[in-house]
DSSP file (Angstrom, degrees, kcal/mol; ACC not computed):
  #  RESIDUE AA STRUCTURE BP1 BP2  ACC     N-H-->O    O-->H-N    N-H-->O    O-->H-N    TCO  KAPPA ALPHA  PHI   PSI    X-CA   Y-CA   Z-CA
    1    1 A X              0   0    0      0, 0.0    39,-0.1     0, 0.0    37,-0.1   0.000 360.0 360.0 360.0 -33.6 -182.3  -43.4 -137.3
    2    2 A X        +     0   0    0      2,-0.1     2,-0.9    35,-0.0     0, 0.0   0.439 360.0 117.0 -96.6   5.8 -182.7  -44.4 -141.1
    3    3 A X  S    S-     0   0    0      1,-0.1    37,-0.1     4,-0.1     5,-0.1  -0.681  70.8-129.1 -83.3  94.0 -181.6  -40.0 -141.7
    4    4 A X     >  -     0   0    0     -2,-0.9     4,-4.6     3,-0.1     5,-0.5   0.233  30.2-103.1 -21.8 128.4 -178.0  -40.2 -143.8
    5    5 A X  H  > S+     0   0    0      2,-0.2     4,-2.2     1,-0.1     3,-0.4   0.944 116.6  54.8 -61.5 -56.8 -175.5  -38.0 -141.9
    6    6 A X  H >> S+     0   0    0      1,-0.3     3,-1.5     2,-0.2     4,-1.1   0.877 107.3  50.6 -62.6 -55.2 -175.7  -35.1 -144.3
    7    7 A X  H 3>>S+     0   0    0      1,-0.3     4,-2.5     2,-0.3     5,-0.5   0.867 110.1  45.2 -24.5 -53.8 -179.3  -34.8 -144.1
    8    8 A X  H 3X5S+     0   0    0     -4,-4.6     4,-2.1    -3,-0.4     5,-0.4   0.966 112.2  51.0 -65.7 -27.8 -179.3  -34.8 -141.0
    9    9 A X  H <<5S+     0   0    0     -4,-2.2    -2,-0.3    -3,-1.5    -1,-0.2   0.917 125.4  36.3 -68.8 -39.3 -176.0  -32.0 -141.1
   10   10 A X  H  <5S+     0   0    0     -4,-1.1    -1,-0.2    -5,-0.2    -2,-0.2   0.766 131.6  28.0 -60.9 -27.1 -178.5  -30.1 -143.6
   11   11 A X  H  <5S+     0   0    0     -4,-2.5    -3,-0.2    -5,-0.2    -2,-0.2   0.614 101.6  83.7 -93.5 -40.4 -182.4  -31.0 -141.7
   12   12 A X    ><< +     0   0    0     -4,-2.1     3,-2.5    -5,-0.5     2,-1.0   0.417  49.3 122.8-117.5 -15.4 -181.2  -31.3 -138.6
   13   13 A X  T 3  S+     0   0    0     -5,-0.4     3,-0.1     1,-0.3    -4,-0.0  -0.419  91.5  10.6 -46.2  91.6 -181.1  -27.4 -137.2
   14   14 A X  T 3  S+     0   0    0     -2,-1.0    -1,-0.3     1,-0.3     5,-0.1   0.045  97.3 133.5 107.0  -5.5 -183.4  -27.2 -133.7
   15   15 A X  S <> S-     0   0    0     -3,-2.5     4,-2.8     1,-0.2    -1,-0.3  -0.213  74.9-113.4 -56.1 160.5 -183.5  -30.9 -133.9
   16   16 A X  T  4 S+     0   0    0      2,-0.2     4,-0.5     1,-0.2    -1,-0.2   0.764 120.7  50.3 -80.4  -6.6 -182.6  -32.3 -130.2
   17   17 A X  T  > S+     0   0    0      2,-0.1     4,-1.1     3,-0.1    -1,-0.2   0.758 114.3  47.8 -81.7 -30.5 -179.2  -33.9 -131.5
   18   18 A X  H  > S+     0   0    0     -6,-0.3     4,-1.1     2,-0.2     3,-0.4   0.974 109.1  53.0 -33.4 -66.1 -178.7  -30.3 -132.9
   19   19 A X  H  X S+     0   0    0     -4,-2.8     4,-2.9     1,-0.3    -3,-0.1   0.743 108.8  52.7 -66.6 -30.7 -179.7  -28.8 -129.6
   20   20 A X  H  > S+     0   0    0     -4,-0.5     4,-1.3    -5,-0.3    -1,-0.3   0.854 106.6  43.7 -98.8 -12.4 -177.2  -30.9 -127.8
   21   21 A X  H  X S+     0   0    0     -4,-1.1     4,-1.9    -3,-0.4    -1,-0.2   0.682 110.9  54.0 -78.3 -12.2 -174.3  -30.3 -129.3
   22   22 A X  H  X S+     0   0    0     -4,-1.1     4,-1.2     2,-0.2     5,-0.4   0.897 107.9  59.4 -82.9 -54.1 -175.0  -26.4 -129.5
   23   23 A X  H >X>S+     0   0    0     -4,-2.9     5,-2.2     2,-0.2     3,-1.3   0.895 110.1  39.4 -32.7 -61.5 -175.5  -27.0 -125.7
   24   24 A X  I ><>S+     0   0    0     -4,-1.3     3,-3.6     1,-0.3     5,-0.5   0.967 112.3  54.6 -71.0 -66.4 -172.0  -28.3 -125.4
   25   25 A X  I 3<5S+     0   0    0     -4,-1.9    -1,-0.3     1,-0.3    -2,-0.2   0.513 108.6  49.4 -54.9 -14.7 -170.6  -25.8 -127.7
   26   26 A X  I <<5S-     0   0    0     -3,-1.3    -1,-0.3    -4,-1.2    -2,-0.2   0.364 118.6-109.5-109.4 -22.0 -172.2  -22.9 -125.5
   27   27 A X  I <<5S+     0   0    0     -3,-3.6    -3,-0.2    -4,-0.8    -2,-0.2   0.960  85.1 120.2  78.1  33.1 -170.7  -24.4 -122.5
   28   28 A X  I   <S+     0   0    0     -5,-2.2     2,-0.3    -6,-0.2    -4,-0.2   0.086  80.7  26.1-112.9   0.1 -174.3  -25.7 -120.9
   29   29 A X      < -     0   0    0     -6,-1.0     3,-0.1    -5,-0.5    -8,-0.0  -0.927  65.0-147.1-161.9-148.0 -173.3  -28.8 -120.9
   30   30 A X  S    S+     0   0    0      1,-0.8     2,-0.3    -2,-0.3    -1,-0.1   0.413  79.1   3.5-152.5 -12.9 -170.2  -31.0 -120.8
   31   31 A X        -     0   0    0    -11,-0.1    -1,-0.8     2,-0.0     2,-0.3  -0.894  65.9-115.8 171.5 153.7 -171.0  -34.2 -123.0
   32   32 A X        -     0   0    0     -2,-0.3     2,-0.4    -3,-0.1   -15,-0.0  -0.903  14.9-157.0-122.3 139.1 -173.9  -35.8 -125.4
   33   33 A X        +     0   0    0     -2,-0.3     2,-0.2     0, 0.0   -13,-0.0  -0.714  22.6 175.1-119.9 142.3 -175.6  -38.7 -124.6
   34   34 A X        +     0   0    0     -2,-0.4    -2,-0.0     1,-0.1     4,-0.0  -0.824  31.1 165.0-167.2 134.0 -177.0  -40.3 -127.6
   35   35 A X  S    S+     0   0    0     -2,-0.2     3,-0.2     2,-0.0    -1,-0.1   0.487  71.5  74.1 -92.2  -7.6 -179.0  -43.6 -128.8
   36   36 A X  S    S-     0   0    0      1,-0.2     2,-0.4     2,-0.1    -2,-0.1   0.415 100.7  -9.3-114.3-127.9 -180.0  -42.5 -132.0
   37   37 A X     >  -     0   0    0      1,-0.1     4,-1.7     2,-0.1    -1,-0.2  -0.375  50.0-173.0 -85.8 113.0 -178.1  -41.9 -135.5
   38   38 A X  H  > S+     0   0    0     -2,-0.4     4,-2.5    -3,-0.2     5,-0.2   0.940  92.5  48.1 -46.1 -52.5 -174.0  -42.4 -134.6
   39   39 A X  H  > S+     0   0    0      2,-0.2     4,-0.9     1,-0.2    -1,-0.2   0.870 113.9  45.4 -70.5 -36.3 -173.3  -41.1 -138.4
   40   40 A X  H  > S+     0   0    0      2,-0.2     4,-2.1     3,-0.1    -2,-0.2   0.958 114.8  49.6 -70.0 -52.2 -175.8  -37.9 -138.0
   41   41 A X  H  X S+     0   0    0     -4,-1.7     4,-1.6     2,-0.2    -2,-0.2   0.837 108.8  53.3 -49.0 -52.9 -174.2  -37.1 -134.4
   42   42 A X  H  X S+     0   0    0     -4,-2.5     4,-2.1    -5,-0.2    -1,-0.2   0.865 109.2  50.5 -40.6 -54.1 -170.7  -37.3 -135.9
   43   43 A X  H  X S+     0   0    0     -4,-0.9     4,-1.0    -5,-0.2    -2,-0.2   0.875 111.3  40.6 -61.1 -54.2 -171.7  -34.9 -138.4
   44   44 A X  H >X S+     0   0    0     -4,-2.1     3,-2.1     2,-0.2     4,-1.5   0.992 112.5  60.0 -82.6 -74.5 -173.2  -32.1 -136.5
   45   45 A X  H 3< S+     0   0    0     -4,-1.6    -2,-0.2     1,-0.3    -3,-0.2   0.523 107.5  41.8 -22.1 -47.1 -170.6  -32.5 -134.0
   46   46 A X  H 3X S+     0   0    0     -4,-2.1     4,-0.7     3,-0.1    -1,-0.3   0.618 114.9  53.2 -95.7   2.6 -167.9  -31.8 -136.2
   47   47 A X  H << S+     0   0    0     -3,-2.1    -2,-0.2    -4,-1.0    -3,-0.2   0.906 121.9  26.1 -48.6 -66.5 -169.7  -29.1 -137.9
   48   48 A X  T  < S+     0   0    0     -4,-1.5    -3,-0.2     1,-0.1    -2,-0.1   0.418 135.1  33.9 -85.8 -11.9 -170.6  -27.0 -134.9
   49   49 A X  T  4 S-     0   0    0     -5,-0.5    -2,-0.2     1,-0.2    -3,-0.1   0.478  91.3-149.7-126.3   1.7 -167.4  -28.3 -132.5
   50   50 A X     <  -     0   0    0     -4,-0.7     2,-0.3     1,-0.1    -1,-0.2  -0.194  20.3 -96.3  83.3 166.4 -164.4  -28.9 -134.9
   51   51 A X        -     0   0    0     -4,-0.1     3,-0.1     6,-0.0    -1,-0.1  -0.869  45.4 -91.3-138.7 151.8 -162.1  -31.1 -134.4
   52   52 A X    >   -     0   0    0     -2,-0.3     3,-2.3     1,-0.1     2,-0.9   0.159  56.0 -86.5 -25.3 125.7 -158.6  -30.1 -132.7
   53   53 A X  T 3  S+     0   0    0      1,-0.2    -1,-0.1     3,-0.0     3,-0.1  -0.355 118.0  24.2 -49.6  92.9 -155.8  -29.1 -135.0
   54   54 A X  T 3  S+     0   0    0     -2,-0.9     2,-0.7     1,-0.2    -1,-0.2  -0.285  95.9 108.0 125.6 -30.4 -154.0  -32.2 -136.3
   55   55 A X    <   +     0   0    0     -3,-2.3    -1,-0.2     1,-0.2     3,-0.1  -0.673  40.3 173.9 -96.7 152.4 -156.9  -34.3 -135.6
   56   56 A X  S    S+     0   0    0     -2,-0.7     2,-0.4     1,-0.4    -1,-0.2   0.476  73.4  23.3-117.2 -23.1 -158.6  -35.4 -139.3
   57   57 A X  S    S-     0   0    0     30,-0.1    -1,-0.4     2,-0.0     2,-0.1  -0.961  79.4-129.9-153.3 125.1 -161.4  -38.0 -137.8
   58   58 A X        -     0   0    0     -2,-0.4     2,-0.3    -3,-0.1    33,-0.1  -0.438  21.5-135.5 -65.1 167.4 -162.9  -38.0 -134.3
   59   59 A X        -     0   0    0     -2,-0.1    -2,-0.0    31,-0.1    21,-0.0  -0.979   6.5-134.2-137.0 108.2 -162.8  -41.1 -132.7
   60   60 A X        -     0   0    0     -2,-0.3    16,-0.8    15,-0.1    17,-0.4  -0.322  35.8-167.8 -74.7 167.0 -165.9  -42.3 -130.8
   61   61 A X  E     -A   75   0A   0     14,-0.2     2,-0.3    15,-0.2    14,-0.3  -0.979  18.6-164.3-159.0 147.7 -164.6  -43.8 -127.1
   62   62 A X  E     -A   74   0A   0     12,-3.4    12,-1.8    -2,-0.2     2,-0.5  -0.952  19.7-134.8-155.1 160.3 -165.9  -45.8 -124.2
   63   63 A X  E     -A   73   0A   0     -2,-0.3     2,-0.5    10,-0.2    10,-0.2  -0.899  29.3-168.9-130.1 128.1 -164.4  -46.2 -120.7
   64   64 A X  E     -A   72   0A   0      8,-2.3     8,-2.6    -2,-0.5     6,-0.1  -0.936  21.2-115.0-143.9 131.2 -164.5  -50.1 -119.6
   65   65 A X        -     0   0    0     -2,-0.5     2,-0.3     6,-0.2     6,-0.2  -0.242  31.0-136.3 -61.9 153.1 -163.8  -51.6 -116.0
   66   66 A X    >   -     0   0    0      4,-0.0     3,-1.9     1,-0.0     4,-0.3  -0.753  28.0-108.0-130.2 148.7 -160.7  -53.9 -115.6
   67   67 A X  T 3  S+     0   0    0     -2,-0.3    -2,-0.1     1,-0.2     4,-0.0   0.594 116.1  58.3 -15.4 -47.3 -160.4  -56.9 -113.9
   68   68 A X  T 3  S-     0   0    0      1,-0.0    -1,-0.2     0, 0.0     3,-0.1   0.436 119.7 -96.4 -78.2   2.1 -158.2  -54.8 -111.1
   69   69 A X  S <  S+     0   0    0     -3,-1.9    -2,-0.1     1,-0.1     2,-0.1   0.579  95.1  99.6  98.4   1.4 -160.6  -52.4 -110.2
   70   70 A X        -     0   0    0     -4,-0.3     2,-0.3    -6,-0.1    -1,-0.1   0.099  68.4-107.9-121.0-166.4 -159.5  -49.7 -112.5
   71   71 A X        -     0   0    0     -6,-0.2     2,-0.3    -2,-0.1    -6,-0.2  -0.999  17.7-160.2-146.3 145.5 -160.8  -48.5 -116.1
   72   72 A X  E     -A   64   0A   0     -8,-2.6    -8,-2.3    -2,-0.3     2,-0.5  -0.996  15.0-138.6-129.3 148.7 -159.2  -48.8 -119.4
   73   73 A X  E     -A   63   0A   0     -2,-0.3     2,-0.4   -10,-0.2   -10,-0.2  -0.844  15.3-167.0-125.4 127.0 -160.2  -46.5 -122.4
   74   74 A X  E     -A   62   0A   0    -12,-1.8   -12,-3.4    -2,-0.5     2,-0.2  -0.866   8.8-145.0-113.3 155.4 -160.8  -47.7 -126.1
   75   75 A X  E    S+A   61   0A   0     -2,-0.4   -14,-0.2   -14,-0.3   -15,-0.1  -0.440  73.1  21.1 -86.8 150.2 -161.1  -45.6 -129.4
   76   76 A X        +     0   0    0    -16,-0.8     2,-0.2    -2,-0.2   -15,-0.2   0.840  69.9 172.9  33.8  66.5 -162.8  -45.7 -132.4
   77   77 A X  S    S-     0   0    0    -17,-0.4    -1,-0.2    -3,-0.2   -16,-0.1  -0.268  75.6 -26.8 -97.7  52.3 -165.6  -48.2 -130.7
   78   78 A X  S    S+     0   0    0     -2,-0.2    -1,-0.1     2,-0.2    -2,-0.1   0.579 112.5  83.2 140.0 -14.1 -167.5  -47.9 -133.6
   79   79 A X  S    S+     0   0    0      1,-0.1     2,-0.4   -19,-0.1   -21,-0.1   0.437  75.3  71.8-133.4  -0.1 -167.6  -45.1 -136.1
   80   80 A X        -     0   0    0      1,-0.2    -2,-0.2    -4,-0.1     3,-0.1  -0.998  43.2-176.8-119.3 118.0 -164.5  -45.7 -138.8
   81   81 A X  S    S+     0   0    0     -2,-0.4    -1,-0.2     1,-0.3     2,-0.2   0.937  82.0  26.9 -26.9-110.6 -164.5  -48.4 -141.2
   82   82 A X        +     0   0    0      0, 0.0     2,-0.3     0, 0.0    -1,-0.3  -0.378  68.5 168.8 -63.1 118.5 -161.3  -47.6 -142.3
   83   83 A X        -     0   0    0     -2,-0.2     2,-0.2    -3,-0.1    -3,-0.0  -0.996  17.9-154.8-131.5 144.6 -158.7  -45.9 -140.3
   84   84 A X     >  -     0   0    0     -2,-0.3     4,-2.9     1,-0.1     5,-0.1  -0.435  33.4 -83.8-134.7-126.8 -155.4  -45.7 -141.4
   85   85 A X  H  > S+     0   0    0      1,-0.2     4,-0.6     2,-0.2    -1,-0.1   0.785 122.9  49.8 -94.0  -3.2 -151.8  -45.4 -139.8
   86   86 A X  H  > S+     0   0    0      2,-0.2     4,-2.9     3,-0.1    -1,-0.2   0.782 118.1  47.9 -86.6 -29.3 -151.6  -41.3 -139.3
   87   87 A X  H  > S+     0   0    0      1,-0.3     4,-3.1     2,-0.2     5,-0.3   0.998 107.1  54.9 -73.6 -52.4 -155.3  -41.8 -137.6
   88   88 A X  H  < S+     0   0    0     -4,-2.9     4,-0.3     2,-0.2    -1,-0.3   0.754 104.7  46.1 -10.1 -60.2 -154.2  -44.3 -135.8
   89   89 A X  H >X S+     0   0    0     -4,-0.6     3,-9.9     1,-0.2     4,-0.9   0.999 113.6  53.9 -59.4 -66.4 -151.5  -42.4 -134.3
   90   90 A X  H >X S+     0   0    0     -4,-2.9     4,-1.5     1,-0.3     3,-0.9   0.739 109.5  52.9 -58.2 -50.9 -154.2  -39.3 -133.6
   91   91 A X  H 3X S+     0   0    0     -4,-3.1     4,-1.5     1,-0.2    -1,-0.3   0.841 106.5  45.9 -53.0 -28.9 -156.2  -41.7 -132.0
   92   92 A X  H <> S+     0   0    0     -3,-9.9     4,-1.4    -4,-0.3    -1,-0.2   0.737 110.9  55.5 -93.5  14.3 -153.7  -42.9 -129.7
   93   93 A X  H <X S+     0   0    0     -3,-0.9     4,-1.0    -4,-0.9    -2,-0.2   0.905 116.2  35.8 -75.5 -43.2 -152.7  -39.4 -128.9
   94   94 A X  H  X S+     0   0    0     -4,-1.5     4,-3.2     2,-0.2     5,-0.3   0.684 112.5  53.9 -85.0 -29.5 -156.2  -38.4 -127.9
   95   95 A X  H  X S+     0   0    0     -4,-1.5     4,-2.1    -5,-0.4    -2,-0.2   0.847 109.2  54.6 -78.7 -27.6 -157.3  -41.8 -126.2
   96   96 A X  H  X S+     0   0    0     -4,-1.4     4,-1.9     3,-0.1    -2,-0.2   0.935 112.7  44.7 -62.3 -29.0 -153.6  -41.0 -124.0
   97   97 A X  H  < S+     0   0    0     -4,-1.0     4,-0.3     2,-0.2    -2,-0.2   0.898 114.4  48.8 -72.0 -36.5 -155.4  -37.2 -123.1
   98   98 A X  H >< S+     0   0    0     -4,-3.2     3,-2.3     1,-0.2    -3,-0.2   0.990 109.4  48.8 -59.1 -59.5 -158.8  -39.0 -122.3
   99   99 A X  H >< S+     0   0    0     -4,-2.1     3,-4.5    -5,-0.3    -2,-0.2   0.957 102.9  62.3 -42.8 -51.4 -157.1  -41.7 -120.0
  100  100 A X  T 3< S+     0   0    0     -4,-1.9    -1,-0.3     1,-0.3    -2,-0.2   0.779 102.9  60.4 -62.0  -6.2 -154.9  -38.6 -117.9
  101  101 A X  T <         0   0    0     -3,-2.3    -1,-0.3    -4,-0.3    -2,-0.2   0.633 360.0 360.0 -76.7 -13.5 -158.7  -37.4 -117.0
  102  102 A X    <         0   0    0     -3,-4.5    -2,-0.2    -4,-0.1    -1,-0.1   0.707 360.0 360.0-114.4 360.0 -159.5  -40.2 -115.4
């Protein structure tokens, strides 16, 4: 937990948050689950996965039940300080693509 995201994006090769994002990237698994370092996970993520063309910052995301029965999807629940108004947008572009999955 106290391992700076670039350490871990330099260290961090066979680690098990290494392992699972190479999982995902290999198409053995579908999503990462993680308690441990947000800023290390971030890092390796977009290292080994990218990020879409046009997007500049991933946006971490969280699916939360509504009052109606339903679900509503927030963005960036954590992991940008500072965002500003082009990310914005790219968030709500990607938080519209998450919602049409569910």
């Amino acid at each position: 937990m106290e391992v700076k995201a670039s350490q871990a994006l330099r260290q961090g090769k066979g680690s098990s948050l290494w392992n699972a994002v190479q999982a995902v990237e290999l198409g053995n698994a579908h999503a990462v689950v993680s308690a441990g370092n947000t800023g290390a996970y971030m890092a390796i993520a977009m290292f080994r996965l990218r990020t879409m063309q046009g997007v500049h910052r991933p946006a971490l995301a969280t699916r939360w039940p509504t009052m109606k029965g339903g679900y509503t999807i927030m963005l960036d629940v954590g992991a940008n300080v500072e965002a500003d108004a082009e990310q914005l947008v790219e968030f709500a572009i990607m938080g519209e693509a998450f919602a049409r999955g569910f």
